[in-house]
C-alpha positions, 0 to 999 in steps of 0.5 A: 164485409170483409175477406181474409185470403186462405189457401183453398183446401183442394190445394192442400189434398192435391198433395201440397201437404206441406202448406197445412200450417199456412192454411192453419194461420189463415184460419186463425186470422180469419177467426181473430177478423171475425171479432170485430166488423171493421179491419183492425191493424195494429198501429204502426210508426215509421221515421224515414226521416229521423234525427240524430236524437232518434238515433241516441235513442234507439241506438243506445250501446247499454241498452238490453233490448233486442236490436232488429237491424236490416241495411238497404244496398245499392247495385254496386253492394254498398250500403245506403240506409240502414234500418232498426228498432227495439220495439214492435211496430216501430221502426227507423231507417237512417242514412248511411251517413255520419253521425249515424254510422258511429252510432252504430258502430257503438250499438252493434258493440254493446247490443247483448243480441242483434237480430236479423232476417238473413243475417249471413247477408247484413252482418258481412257487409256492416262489419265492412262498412263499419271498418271493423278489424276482425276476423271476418264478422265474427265478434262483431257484437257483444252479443249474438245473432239471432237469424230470423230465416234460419230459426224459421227454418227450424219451425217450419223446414219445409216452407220458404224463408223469405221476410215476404213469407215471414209476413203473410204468416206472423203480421198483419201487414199488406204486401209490400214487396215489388209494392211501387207506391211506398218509398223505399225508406218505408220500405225498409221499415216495413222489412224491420217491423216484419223482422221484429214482430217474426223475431217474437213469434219465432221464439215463442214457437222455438220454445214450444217445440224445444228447438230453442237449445238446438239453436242456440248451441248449434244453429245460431253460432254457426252464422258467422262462422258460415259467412266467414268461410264464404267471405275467404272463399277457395282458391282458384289455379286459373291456369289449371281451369283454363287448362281444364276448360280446353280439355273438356271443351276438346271432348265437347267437340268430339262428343257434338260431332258424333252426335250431330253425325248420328241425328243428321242421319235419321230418316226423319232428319233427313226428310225434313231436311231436304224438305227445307232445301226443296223450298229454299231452291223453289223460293230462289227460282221463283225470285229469278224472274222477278228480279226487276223493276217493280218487282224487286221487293217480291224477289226479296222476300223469296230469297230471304224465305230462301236463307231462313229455310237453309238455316233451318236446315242446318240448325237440323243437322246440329243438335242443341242438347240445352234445348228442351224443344230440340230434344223432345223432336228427337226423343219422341219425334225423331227416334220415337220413344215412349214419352217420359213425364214428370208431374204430367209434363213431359221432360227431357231430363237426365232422369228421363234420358237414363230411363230411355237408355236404361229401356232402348239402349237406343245409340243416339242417347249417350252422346247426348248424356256425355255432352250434357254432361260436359257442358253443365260441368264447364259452365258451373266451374269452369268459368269464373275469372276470379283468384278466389271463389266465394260460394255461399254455404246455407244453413236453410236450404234443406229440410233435415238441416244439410248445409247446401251451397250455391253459387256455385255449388261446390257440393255438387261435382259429381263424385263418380265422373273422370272429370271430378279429381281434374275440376277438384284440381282447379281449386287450391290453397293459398301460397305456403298454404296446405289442404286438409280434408276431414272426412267422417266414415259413413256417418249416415249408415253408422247412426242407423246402426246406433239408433236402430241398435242393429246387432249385425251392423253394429257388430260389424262396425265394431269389427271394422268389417267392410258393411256393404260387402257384408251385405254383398255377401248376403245378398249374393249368397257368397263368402266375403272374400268372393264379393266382386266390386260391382257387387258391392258397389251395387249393394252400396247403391242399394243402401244408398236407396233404401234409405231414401225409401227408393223402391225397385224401379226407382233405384234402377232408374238411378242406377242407370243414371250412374250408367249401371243397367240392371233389370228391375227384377235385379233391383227388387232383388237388391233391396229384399236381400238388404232388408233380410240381411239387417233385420232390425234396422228394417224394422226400425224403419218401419216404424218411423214411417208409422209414427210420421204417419199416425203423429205427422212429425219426427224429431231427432235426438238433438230436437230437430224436428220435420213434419210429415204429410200425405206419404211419408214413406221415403223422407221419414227413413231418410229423416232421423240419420241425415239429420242427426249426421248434419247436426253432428257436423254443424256442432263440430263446425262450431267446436272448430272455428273457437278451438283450430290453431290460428290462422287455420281454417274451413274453406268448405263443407260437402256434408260429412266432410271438412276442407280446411285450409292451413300453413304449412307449418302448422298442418300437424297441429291443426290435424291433431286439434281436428281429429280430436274434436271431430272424433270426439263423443257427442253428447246428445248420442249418449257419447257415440262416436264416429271414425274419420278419414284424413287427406293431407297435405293437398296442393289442391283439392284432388290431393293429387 
């Protein structure tokens, strides 16, 4: 008998939609399996010990062949080993010792194209190890990179993109990862037989679903240019984030002690504590007679029950909002509030706390909000002691291919808070140097308009009228000029929703989240009167979500494609503008880093924005060459083209 592990159906239904495809590979090998009675593999052979001859032959600079590489490190990041091969189930793992480095170094320039699994990881550091002088690792081949993970995340991108992912649905292999019983010279040729053979599948699901264009005028040449701006990375004003640092923590304090304050005086609180005190004083009296010979060890005990209970006391008095256990005590223990879940666990997150606010407006809550808030943001960028920071932009971290950043993630400071322009403040250029900020208008709203052929919002565009404010207007029944600045922002928000599907209670949930508080009656007013006020473009979502539903797929006008199952209400609006507005950006990134004047350059992404980094000197030209290659039109759009915003001359990121 033989067994072939699948996914259990019941798990697809119970909403995990995204997974059919693996159950679809499952079958397929169980099928293939089903052909013979015994297990058929495919022969494989590994050289964990190979010669130089092996490396002349696998290596050779002239030949046309694919090369699958992937390097081996130690903790220290320095490479010991490096794989590669140019044929299925054939792989070498060759010391990182000479000759083999030269061989190398002679393949990687000859080789017309170099494959990878993560390739943003591998080509930096050989392009170190190999002491090339470029311009970080681009132009390290003579070729091109052709990135496993990231074309995956083409095909498949809602699915890991991990090379153990990779191997359960493209080889037949065994699992081999965190496996102790293989060397890790196999190891690594395990990685690049996995690589070479998802390198053949990949292509040939690139080109059945036309994605092969998109990656190799956008996708693919974007790698390189991403690994070098996370290898210059930002610079950092150690003194300024000091200074930050002890501003916020000075807040921190103030916000903590009324916290403290607040819940040390709730009935609850307060019984528990002397309830605690109470036990420490009988622990402490009953020791007294017992503190003599014989019985010392007793009155030990006693008096260490007696501290332990005093401590609990204090830690009562004192509240540790990072603490999931202590917040639950006091949301639905202490104050008894309506408990809050997320999928059928209860939560305590901001979502959760907003929600509370939004219900009870409850006192105790928005020191808590506050206090988070603070120390979340001191410990994501607050906290480096380095000169520069390299954060690590993705190419494969989002669904709809919005380049993501982690570590930290730079995206992410809040927009909204009165911390953001003083953490922004921290990050600078080098000495000499000059930031510029490109900063596209509204791009995602402008591609509902085109792709929608709305008349009023294209209308509007073309008379560069304020489009939220039109809409406040609507919504509010006033004229334009009487449309208050919370009216509008609240229409923003609500455009903002809708095209994430938000309903009602949703949106007023995130509005108080932001610290807005309106009535769910309020919000589903909002959203009724956006809809009313661009009819067409309501319509056009509507129709999205009816083709993700019938066709369970949408591609957008570049061929990027996303799957839908189960409801697909909310990322089938959100899919066609986000992801046509990240592919915008992406093909002007790849414009940019051939076109910007030398030695200028992107430092970082924040979606429909670019922050370059210039001298000086050169910040009128670089200016000139951005603005005309970012408002240039795009030709997978008929020659649409988007507005842009500049900020120049920044002496830090706030440009203040």
């Amino acid at each position: 008998m033989k067994v072939v592990p699948t996914l259990h159906p019941s798990y697809i239904m119970r909403g995990n939609w995204a997974e059919l495809s693996l159950l679809g590979a499952d079958l397929a090998k169980a099928v293939a399996e089903s052909a013979s009675p015994t297990k058929v593999r495919e022969g494989v052979r590994y050289v964990t010990s190979p010669t130089v001859e092996d490396a002349k032959k696998v290596l050779r600079p002239d030949d046309a062949r694919p090369l699958v590489l992937d390097i081996e490190t130690t903790k220290a990041g320095d490479i010991w080993c490096c794989g590669a091969t140019r044929v299925r189930n054939e792989a070498y793992c060759f010391p990182w010792i000479e000759p083999f480095i030269s061989c190398f170094r002679d393949a990687l320039r000859g080789a017309q194209e170099v494959v990878a699994q993560n390739a943003a990881f591998d080509m930096p550091r050989l392009a170190a190890a190999l002491g090339r002088d470029i311009r970080g690792v681009q132009g390290i081949t003579g070729g091109r990179w052709f990135d496993t993970m990231a074309a995956h995340a083409l095909v498949e991108p809602d699915h890991p993109h991990s090379l153990a992912h990779l191997g359960s649905v493209y080889s037949d292999l065994l699992p081999w990862k965190e496996d102790g019983r293989d060397s890790k010279e196999t190891y690594n040729c395990k990685d690049i037989d996995v690589t070479m053979r998802a390198y053949g599948e990949l292509k040939k699901e690139m080109e059945s679903e036309g994605l092969t264009r998109l990656y190799e005028r956008s996708v693919g040449p974007l790698m390189p240019i991403l690994c070098e701006m996370t290898r210059v990375g930002i610079g950092v004003n150690r003194e300024q984030m000091h200074k930050v640092h002890r501003q916020m923590t000075r807040v921190a304090k103030v916000w903590q002690g009324r916290l403290d304050r607040v819940v040390s005086a709730l009935p609850s609180r307060q019984s528990a504590i002397t309830a605690l005190l109470q036990g420490a004083d009988e622990a402490e009296r009953e020791a007294e007679p017992l503190d003599k010979p014989g019985t010392k060890r007793e009155a030990g005990k006693l008096r260490t029950k007696a501290r332990r209970l005093r401590e609990s006391a204090e830690q009562l008095k004192v509240m540790n909002v990072n603490s999931p256990k202590a917040m639950a005590r006091l949301l639905y223990e202490d104050l008894g509030l309506a408990v809050q879940r997320k999928d059928g666990q209860v939560t305590t997150n901001d979502d959760a706390l907003a929600e509370l606010i939004r219900r009870t407006g409850n006192p105790a809550l928005q020191p808590v909000r506050e206090l988070r808030e603070l120390l979340k943001l001191r410990g994501t960028y607050l906290e480096y002691e380095t000169e520069r920071l390299h954060t690590e932009l993705l190419a494969h971290g989002t669904g709809t291919g919005r380049l993501s950043s982690r570590a930290p993630n730079l995206q992410n400071i809040p927009q909204r808070s009165e911390w953001a322009p003083k953490i922004r403040s921290i990050f600078v250029p080098k000495p000499g140097w000059c930031f510029v900020e490109m900063d596209y208008s509204q791009i995602e709203r402008r591609i509902q308009a085109w792709d929608s052929g709305d008349p009023t919002l294209l209308k509007a565009y073309e008379a560069g009228v304020d489009t939220h404010r039109l809409a406040a207007a609507h919504i509010y029944g006033c004229r334009l000029e009487e449309v208050t600045d919370l009216q509008r922002y609240l229409t923003k928000r609500a455009v903002y929703g809708e095209s994430y599907g938000m309903g009602y209670v949703k949106l007023a949930k995130t509005l108080a989240a932001e610290g807005t508080f309106i009535s769910t009656m309020e919000a589903k007013r909002l959203l009724a009167g956006l809809g009313d006020a661009y009819p067409v473009l309501r319509r056009r979502k509507e129709a999205l979500v009816a083709v993700a539903n019938a066709e369970r797929k949408l591609k957008n006008c570049f061929g990027r494609i996303r799957y839908f199952f189960g409801d697909a209400h909310g990322n089938a609006m959100n899919f066609i503008p986000q992801s046509t507005a990240a592919d915008v950006i992406i093909s002007k990134m790849v414009r940019l880093a051939d076109e910007l004047p030398s030695p200028a350059h992107m430092v970082m992404q924040v979606h429909d924005s670019i922050l370059f980094e210039v001298p000086c000197e050169l910040e009128a030209r670089m200016v000139e060459c951005a603005r005309d290659i970012m408002g240039s039109p795009v030709e997978e759009m008929n020659g649409w083209t988007c507005p842009g915003d500049v900020k120049r001359g920044g002496s830090n990121w706030s440009f203040k």
